[in-house]
C-alpha positions in Angstrom: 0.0 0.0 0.0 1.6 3.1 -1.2 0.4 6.4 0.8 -1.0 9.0 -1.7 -2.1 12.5 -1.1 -5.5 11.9 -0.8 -4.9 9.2 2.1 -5.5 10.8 5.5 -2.2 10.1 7.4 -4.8 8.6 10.3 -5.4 6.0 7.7 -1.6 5.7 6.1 -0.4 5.1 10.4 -3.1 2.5 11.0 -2.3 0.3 7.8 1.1 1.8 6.7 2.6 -2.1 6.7 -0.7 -4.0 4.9 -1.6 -3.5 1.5 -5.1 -6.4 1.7 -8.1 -5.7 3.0 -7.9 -9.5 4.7 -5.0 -8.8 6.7 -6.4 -5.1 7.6 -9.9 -7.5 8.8 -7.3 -10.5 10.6 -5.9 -7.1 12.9 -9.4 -5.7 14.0 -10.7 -8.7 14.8 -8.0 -9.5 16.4 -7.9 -6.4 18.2 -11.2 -6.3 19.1 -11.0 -9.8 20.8 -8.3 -8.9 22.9 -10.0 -6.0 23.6 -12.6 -8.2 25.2 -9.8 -10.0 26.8 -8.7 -6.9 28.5 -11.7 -6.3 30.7 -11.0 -7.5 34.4 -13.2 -10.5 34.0 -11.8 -11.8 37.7 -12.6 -8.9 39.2 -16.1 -8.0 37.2 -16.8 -12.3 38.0 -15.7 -13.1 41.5 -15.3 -17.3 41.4 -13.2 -20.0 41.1 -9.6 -19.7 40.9 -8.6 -20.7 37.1 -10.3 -17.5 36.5 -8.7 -15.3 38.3 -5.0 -17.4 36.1 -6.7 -17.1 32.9 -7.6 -13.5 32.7 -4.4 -12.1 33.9 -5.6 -8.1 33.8 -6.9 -7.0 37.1 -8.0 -3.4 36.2 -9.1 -0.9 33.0 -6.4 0.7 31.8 -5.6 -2.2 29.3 -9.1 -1.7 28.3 -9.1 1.4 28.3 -6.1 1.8 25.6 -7.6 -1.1 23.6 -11.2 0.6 22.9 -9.9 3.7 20.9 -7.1 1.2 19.2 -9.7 -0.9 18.0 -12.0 2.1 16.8 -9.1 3.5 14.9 -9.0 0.4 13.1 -12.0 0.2 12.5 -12.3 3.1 11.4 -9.3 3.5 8.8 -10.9 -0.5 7.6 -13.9 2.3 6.7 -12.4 4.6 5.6 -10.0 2.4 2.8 -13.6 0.5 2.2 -15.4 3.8 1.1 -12.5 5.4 -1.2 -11.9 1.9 -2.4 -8.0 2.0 -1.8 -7.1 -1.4 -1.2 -4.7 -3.1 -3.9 -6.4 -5.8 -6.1 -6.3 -9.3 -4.9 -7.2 -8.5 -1.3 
């Protein structure tokens, strides 16, 4: 993906290194479910044990940096959708 003049540099930072719409999909998603993974599930779920070992973050500031991550993602997947600038094959 080459950054041209009508590419907001929002967009350009956010996908600078992927050039197919699949890959730019495989990171939100991916962002977004470990975006779910940060919320304090042990603390938001008092129970057993393995919980509290599976879900390692025990406060909001992971979530709280992943939310606008994932929204500028999501956004600049919008953004390339609309002005179809994704390369061919993608």
């Amino acid at each position: 993906m080459h950054n041209t003049n009508k590419r907001p540099l929002w967009v350009h930072l956010a996908f600078s290194g992927i050039s197919r719409r699949r890959t730019a999909l495989w990171l939100t998603w991916g962002c977004a479910l470990f975006t779910l993974y940060c919320l304090p599930w042990a603390e938001l779920l008092p129970g057993p044990d393995w919980l509290a070992r599976l879900f390692l973050v025990h406060d909001w500031s992971w979530f709280a940096m992943m939310v606008p991550m994932t929204g500028w993602y999501w956004l600049g997947l919008r953004w390339m959708d609309r002005h179809r600038a994704w390369a061919t094959g993608g």
